[in-house]
Structures are given as C-alpha cells and as structure tokens.
C-alpha positions as CSV (number, residue, x, y, z in Angstrom):
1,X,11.0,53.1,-19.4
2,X,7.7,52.7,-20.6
3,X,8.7,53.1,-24.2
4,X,11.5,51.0,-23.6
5,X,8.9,48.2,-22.7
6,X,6.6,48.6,-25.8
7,X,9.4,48.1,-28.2
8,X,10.7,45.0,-26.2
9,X,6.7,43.5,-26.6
10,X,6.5,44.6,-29.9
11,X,9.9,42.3,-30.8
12,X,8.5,39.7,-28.8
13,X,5.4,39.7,-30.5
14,X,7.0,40.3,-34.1
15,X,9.4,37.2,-33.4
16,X,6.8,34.9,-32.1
17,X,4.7,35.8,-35.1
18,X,7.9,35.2,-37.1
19,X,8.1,31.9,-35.5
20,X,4.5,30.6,-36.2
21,X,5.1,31.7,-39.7
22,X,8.0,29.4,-40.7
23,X,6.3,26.6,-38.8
24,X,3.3,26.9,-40.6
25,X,5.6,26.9,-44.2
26,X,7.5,23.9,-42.6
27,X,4.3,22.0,-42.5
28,X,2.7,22.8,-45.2
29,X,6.1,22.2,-47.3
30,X,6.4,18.7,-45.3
31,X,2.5,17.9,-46.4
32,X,3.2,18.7,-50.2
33,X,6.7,16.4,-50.4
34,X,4.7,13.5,-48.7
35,X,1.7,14.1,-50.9
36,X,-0.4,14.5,-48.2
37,X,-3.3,17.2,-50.0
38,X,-6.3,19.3,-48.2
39,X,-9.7,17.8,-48.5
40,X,-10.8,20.4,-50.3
41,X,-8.4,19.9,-53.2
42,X,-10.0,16.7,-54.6
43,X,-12.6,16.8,-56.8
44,X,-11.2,19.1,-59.6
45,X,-8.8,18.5,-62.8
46,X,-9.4,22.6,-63.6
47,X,-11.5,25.1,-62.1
48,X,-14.4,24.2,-63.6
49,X,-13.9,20.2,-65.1
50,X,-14.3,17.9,-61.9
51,X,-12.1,15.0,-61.7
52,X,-14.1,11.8,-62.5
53,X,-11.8,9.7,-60.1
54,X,-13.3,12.0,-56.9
55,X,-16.3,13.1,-58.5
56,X,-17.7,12.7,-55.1
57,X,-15.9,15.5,-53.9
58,X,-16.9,18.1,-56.6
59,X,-20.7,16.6,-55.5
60,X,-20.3,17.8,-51.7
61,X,-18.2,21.1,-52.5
62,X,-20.9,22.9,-54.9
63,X,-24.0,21.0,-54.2
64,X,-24.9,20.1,-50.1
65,X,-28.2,20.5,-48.7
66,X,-29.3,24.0,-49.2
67,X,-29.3,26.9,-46.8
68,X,-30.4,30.3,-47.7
69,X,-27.5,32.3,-46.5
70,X,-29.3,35.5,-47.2
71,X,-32.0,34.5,-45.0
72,X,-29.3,33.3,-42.2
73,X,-27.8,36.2,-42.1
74,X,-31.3,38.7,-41.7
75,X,-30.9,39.8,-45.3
76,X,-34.0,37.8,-46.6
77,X,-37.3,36.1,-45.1
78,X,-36.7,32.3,-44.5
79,X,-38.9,31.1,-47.8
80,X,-38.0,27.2,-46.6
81,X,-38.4,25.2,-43.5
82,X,-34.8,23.3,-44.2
83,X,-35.3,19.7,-43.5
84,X,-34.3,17.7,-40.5
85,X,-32.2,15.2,-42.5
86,X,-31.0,17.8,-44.9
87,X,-29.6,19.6,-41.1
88,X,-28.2,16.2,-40.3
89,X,-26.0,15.9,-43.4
90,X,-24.9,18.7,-43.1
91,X,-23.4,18.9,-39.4
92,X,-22.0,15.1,-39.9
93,X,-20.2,16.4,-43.2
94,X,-18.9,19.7,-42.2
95,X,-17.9,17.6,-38.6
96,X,-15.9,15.3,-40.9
97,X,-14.3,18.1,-43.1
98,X,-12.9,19.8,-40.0
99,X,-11.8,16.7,-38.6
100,X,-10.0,15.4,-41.4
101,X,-8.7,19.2,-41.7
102,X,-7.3,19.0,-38.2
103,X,-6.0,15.5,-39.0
104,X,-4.1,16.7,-42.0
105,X,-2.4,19.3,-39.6
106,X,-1.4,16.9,-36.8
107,X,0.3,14.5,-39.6
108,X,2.2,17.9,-40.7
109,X,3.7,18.6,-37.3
110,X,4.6,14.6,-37.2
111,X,6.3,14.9,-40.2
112,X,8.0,17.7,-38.8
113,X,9.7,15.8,-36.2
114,X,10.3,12.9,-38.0
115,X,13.6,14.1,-39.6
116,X,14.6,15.0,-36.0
117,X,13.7,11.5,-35.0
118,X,15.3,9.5,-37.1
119,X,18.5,12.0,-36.8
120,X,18.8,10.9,-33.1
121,X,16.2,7.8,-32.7
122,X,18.1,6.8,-29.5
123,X,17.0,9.6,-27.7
124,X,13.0,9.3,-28.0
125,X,11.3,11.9,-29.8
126,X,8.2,13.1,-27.6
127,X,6.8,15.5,-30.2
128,X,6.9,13.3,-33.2
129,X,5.4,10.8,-30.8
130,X,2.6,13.5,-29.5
131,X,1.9,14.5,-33.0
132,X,1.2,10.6,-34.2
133,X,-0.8,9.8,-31.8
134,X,-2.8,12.9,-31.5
135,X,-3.2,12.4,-35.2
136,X,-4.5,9.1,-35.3
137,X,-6.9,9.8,-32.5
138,X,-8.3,12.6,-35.0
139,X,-8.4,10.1,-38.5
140,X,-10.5,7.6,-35.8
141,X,-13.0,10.2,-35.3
142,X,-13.0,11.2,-38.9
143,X,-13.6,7.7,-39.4
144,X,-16.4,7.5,-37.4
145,X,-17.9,10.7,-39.3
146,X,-17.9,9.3,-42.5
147,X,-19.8,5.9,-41.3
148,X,-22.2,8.6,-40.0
149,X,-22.8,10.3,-43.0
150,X,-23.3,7.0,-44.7
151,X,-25.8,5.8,-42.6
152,X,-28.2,9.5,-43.0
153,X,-27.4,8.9,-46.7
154,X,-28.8,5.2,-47.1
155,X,-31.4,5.7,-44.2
156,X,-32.7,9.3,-44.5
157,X,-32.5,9.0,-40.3
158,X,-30.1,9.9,-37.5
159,X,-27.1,8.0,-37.3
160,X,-27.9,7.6,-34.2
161,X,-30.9,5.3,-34.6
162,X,-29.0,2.7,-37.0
163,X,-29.0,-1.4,-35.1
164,X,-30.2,0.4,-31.8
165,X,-32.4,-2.6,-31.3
166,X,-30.5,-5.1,-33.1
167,X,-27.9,-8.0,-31.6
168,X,-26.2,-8.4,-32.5
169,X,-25.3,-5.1,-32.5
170,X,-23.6,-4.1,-36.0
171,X,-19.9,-3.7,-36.3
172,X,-18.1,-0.6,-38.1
173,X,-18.4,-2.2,-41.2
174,X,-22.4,-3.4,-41.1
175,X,-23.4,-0.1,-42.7
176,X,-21.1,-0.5,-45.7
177,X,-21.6,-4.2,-46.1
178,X,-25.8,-2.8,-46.0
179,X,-25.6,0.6,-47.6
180,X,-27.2,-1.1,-51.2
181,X,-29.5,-3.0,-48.8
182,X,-30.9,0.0,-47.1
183,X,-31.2,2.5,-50.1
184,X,-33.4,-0.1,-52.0
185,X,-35.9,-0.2,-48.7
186,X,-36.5,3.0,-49.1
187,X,-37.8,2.6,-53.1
188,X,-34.3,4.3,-54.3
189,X,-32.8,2.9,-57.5
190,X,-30.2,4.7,-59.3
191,X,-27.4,3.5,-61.8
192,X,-25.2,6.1,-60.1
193,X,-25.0,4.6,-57.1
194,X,-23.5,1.3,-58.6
195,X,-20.2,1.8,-58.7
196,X,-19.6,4.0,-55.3
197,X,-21.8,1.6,-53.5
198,X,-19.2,-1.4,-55.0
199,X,-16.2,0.4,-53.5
200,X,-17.6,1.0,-49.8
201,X,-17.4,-2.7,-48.3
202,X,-13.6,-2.9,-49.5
203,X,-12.3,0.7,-48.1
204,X,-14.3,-0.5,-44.4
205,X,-12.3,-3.6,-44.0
206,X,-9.3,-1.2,-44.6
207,X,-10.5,1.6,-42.3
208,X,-11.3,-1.1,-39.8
209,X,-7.1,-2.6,-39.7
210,X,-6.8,1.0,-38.6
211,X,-9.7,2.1,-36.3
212,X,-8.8,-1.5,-34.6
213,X,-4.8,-0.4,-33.5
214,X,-6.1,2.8,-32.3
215,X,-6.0,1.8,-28.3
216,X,-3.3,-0.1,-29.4
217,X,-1.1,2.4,-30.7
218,X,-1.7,5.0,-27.8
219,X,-1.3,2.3,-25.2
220,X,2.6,1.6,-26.9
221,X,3.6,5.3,-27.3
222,X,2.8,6.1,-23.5
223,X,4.8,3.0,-22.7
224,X,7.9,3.0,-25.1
225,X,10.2,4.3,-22.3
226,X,8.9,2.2,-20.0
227,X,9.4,-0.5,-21.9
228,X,13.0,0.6,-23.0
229,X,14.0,0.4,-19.6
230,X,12.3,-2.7,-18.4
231,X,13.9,-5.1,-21.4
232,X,17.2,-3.2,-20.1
233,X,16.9,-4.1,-16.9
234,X,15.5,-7.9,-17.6
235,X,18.8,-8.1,-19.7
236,X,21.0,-7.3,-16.3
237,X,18.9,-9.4,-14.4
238,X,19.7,-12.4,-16.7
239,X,23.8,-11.9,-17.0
240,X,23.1,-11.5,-12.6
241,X,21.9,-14.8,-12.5
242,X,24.2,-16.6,-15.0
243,X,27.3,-15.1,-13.3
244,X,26.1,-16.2,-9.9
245,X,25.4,-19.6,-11.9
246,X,28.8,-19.8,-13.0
247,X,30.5,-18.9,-9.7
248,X,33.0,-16.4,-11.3
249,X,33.8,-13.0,-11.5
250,X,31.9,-10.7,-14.1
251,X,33.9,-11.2,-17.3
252,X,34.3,-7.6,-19.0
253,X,31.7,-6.4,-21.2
254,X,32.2,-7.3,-24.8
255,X,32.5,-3.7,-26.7
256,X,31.9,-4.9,-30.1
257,X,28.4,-6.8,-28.4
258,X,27.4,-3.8,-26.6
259,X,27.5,-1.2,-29.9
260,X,26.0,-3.9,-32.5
261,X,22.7,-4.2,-29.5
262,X,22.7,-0.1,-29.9
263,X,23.1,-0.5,-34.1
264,X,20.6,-2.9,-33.9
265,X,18.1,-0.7,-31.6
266,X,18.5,2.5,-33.7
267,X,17.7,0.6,-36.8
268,X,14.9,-0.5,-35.2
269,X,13.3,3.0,-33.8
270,X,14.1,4.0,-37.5
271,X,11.5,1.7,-39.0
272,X,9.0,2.6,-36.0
273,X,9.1,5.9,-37.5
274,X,9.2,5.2,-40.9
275,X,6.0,3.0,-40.6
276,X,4.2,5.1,-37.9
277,X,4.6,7.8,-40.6
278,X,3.2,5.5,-43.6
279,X,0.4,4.3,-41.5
280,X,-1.0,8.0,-41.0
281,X,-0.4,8.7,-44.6
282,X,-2.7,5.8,-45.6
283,X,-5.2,6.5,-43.5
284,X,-5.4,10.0,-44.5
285,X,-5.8,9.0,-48.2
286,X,-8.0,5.8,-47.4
287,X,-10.6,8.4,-45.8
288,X,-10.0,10.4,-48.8
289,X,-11.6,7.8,-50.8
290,X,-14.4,6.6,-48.7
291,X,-15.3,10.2,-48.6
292,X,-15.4,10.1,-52.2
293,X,-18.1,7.1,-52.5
294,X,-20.0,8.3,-49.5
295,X,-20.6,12.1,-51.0
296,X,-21.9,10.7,-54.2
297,X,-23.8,7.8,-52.3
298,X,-25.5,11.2,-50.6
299,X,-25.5,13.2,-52.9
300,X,-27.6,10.5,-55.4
301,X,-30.1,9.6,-52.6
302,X,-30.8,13.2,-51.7
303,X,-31.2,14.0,-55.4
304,X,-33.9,10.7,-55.5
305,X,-36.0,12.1,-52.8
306,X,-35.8,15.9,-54.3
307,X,-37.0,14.6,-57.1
308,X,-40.0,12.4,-55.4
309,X,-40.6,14.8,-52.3
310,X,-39.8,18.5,-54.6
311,X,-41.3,20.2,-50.5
C-alpha cells in the first residue's frame, strides 16, 4: 500500500514538474517571437565588444559600485567602509533589474493567453487579463525604480529627499527635465553625459502616457464583465420602452442584426487584446532605454567623484 503510494506521488510530482517545464518553454518561446529580450541581454554585440546603442547597459553589468565579495562572504577583512550612496545605487538598481525581470515574466504568461483570447474573445479570458494587468502593475514600479536611480545619480542623495520641500511638488518627469541641472550643482562636467542626458526628457514624457493609464487600466479589466452586461441590459431597456411607445407587440428579433452586434463585438475584444499586448511590449522596451541613459548618467557621475573623492 505504502509503495503503491510513493509511486503514485512520485508521478504526480514527475508530471507537475513536466508541466512547469513546458510552460516555462511556452513563455520563454512566446518572449523570443515577440522580441521581448532579458535585461541582461543588452549591452553586448559579442562577448567581449559592448554594443554602442546600450552602452549603458554593459556600464551597469561589469562596473557597479564595488563590494568586496570575499570580504562579504568571511573570506577577507573588510579593507573599505562602502559608501552610503554607493549602497543606495546599488539596492535601487538591483530593485529595478528584478522588477523589470518579473515584468518580463508576467508579459510571457500574457502572451500566453493571448492566442487563447483571441481564439474565443467572446468568452473573456481571465488569465490573459490577470497576467496584463499584473504586468503593468510591475513596469509601473520599474518605472518608478529607474526615476529613483536617476535622482542618486544626479544628486549623490536618497531618492527619497528629492522636492521634499518644494511646491510645487515635482512631477515624474521633474528629475529628467533637471537631471543636467543637478549634475552641474554638484561641480560635475563630463562630455559623456551629453548625449544620455539629451535622451532622458523625451523617454519621461513616454513613460509618463503609460504610468498615467495605470489606475486606469486596472479599474477597466475588473469591470469589463460588468460592463458587458450593463450595455446589454441598457440595450433591452431601450427596445422595452420603444415597444411600449409604439403600442404593439414585440416584432421578432432581426437574426442577421443580432450576429453582425456579436461580429462587431468580437472584432472589437480582438483589438483590446491586440493593443493591450503592444502597450506592454512598449513599455518593456521604453524602460529598456531609459535604463540605458540612466546607467551611463550613473555610471559617469560616480566615475567624476572617484576620481575627485579617490576614499
């Protein structure tokens, strides 16, 4: 019996294991068809030539602030006191790496679903629906990361402290519109930070369009049923009160009407989907490049004080 019991876990466990397997291909197969890449994959034409479009990202991957791993680990004395902003950099980027890695995830399972979504688009799709909204919820945050590691880059303080005082207060974009601004009050002048500095206002008017529809968006998926059925039943209410106008019997529904309303319906869930899908696309590669001017925005400034405060 007991045996008998082991071998049914131990199928159980094997298929399960078998399951999360070819979901985890699925995704990753969806992600590569809709070009939808790994942070982590930017920054290189070869393994060793970085790619001078996302130079930024061959900056963070083999030159953040310094920790002395042998020392972390009890392998080594601590021979530096790290430095408070060089700590802060570092959580706000590694919080934006795993965000945007989680991000990337939640678009996969979305993508998933689509197909089934737009197979049947009558029937709502709850997962696809889950997925995009638990998605976008995850690019806002990464969003908000990457504005965070902007501000320690151009301030050399806690995110935290930027326009506390001021009103009024600044908006998203206010850092981006004053990242040049702030560098050159701390005495930092640097060719290098030109042209990523040029690029930064531009992508925060684009992340903004997004970060804006974010209550937006969640409010319209937990409603899309609800809202299904209300414009159904506001269309029964209206043929009610023109049939009671008329005086007459209810005339037969017209067929022909009834199936070009569902034609019309379907086609329209279909381009929900399709643009639901494109907008987390966008916003996964609009962070891509605002990560890519706010790396080398860090990386330059840090370099600048190294170079001025070598302790």
């Amino acid at each position: 019996m007991l045996r008998n019991e082991r071998l049914g876990s131990n199928i159980m466990a094997e298929s399960e294991h078998n399951l999360v397997h070819a979901l985890k291909s699925k995704v990753e197969v969806a992600l590569k068809e809709s070009s939808v890449y790994d942070l982590s994959s930017y920054g290189w034409i070869s393994e060793n030539d970085p790619d001078p479009e996302f130079i930024g990202h061959a900056m963070w991957q083999i030159d953040q602030p310094p920790l002395n791993h042998s020392a972390l680990f009890g392998e080594a004395p601590v021979q530096r006191r790290p430095k408070d902003i060089e700590k802060e950099i570092l959580i706000c980027g590694e919080d934006f790496s795993g965000l945007m890695e989680i991000s990337r995830l939640s678009i996969g399972l979305a993508l998933v679903w689509k197909s089934q979504a737009q197979e049947n688009p009558i029937n709502e799709s709850d997962f696809f629906w889950l997925h995009h909204t638990d998605s976008f919820l995850k690019l806002a945050m990464a969003s908000d990361r990457v504005r965070d590691l902007l501000i320690i880059a151009c301030t050399g303080a806690r995110a935290r402290r930027y326009g506390k005082n001021r009103k009024p207060r600044p908006t998203y974009v206010t850092p981006f519109d004053e990242a040049a601004v702030l560098i050159r009050q701390r005495g930092i002048s640097d060719q290098h930070l030109v042209q990523p500095l040029s690029t930064l206002p531009v992508i925060a008017r684009e992340l903004v369009k997004f970060r804006d529809r974010r209550n937006v968006i969640v409010h319209e998926v937990a409603t899309r049923m609800a809202k299904f059925v209300g414009e159904a039943a506001t269309r029964l209410q209206k043929r009610f009160d023109q049939e009671q106008m008329k005086r007459s019997l209810p005339t037969k529904p017209n067929a022909s009407e009834g199936l070009s309303r569902a034609k019309r319906r379907k086609a329209e869930i279909e381009r929900e989907i399709e643009c639901a899908t494109e907008d987390l696309k966008d916003w996964y590669r609009l962070l891509i490049q605002a990560s890519n001017s706010v790396f080398q925005v860090e990386y330059w400034t840090r370099r600048y004080e190294a170079i001025r405060d070598p302790a």
